[in-house]
C-alpha atoms as one frame of an Amber mdcrd trajectory, in Angstrom:
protein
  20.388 -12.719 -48.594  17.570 -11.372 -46.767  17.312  -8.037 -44.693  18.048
  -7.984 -41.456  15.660  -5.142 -39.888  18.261  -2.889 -38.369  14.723  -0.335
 -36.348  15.784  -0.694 -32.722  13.318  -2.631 -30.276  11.126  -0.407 -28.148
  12.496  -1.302 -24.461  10.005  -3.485 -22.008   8.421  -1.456 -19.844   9.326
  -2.806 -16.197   6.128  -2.638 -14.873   5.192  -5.249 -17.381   8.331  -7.108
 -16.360   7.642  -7.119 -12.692   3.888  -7.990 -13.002   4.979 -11.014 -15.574
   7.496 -11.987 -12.077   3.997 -11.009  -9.460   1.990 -13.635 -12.451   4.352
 -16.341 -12.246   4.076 -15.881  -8.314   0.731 -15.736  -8.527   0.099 -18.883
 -10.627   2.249 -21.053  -8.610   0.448 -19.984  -5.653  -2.491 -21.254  -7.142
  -0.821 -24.630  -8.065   0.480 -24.845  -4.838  -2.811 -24.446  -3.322  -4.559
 -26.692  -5.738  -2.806 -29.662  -4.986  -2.458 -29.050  -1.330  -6.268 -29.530
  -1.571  -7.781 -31.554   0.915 -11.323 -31.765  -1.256 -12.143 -32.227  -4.806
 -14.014 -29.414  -4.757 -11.256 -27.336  -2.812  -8.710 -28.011  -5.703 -11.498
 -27.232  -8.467 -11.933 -23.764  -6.379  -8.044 -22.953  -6.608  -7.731 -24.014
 -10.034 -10.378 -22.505 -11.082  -9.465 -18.454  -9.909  -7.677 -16.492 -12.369
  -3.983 -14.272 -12.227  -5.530 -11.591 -11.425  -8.005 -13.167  -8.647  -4.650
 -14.419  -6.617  -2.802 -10.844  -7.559  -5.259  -8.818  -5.743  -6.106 -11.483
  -2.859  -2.918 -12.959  -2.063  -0.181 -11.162  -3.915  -0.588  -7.711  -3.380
  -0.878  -6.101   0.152  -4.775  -4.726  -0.155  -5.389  -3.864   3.392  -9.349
  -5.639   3.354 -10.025  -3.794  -0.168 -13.040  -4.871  -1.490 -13.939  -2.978
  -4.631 -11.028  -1.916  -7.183 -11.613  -0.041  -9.984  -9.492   2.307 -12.436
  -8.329   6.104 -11.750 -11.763   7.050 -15.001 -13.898   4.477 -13.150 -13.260
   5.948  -9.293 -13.801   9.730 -11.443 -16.787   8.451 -12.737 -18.282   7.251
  -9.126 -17.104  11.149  -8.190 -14.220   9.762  -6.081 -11.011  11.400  -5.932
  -7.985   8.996  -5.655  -5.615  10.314  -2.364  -2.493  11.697  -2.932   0.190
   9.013  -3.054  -1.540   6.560  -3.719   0.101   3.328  -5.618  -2.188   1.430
  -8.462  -2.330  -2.388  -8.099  -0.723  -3.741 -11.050  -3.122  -6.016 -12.739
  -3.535  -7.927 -16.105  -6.192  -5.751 -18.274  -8.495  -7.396 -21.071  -6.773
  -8.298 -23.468  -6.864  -6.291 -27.232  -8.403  -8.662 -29.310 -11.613  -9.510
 -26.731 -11.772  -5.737 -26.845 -12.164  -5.145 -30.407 -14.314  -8.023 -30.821
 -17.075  -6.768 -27.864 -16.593  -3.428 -29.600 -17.646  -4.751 -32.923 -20.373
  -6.796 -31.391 -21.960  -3.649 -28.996 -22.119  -1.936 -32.606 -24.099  -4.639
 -34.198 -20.718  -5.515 -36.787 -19.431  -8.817 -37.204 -16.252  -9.825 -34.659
 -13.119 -10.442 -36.305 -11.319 -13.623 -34.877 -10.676 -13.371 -31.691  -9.234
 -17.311 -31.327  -6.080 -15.737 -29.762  -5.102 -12.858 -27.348  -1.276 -12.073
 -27.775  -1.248  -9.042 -25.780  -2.607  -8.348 -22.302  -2.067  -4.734 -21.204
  -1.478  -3.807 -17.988  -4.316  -2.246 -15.879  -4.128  -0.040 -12.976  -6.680
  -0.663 -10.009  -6.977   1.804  -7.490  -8.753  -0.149  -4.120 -11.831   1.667
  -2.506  -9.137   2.358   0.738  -7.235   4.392  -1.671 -10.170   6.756  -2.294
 -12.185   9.818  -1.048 -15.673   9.852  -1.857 -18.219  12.014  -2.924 -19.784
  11.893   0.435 -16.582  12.166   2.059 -15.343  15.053  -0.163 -19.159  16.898
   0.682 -18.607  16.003   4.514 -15.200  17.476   4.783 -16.508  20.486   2.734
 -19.192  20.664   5.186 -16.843  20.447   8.538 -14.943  23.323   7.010 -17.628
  25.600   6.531 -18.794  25.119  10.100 -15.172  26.013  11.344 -14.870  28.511
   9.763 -18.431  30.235  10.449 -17.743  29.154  14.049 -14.043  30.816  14.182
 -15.896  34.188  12.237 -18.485  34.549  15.059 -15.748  33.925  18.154 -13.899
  36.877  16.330 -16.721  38.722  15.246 -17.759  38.636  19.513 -13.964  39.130
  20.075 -14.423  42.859  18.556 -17.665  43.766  19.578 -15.923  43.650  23.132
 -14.681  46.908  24.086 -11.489  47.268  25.824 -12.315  48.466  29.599  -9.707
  50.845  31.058  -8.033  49.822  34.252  -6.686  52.696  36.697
């Protein structure tokens, strides 16, 4: 009789539930589109983009985005992500491509990396959803100039003295 493993699953996380439900979307999209191609080379364009190529173009609501990147990435460009702001649920690289460039960027031999079981989720932030350095220096800037101009109107404001009327 063998033994049954009685350590309780660790739930799904839902995001990776509703991204698996955006993917399945997604791919039939691109099936859809595929053989609705009027060209060869139409339907070798469609079947050729990837998940996350039809998440971020025709899935998810961008607004004209054109450069996504993740919350470290933006930091590292010295953007600040605004307040509110939702990530784009995206599929990251998965694990075992990881390890294996890791291994090879050290000059160590790659383990097998035949199969990638598990994609984690990544978390784009779009280049709408961000302030920018310059922005940031520019609104720093504004503010300084409002509030020298608002010193010197009340600076002149004092230096008036009050005239007596009889």
């Amino acid at each position: 009789m063998e033994k049954q493993d009685t350590t309780p699953k660790k739930p799904r996380n839902p995001k990776r539930d509703f991204l698996v439900n955006l993917s399945n979307m997604a791919k039939k999209l691109r099936d859809d589109m595929a053989e609705g191609a009027e060209t060869l080379d139409e339907a070798l364009f469609w079947s050729s983009r990837t998940i996350n190529y039809m998440l971020l173009n025709h899935i998810h609501n961008t607004d004209g985005a054109t450069e996504f990147n993740t919350f470290h990435q933006w930091k590292a460009k010295g953007a600040t992500i605004k307040k509110g702001s939702t990530a784009f649920l995206v599929w990251g690289q998965p694990v075992g491509r990881q390890k294996a460039e890791e291994a090879k960027a050290k000059g160590e031999p790659a383990e097998d990396d035949s199969e990638y079981e598990y994609f984690p989720i990544c978390y784009l932030f779009s280049d709408k959803q961000v302030i920018t350095a310059e922005e940031l220096e520019a609104e720093k800037q504004r503010k300084e100039t409002e509030k020298q101009e608002r010193e010197t109107k009340e600076a002149k404001l004092a230096a008036l003295k009050p005239v007596e009327i009889d």
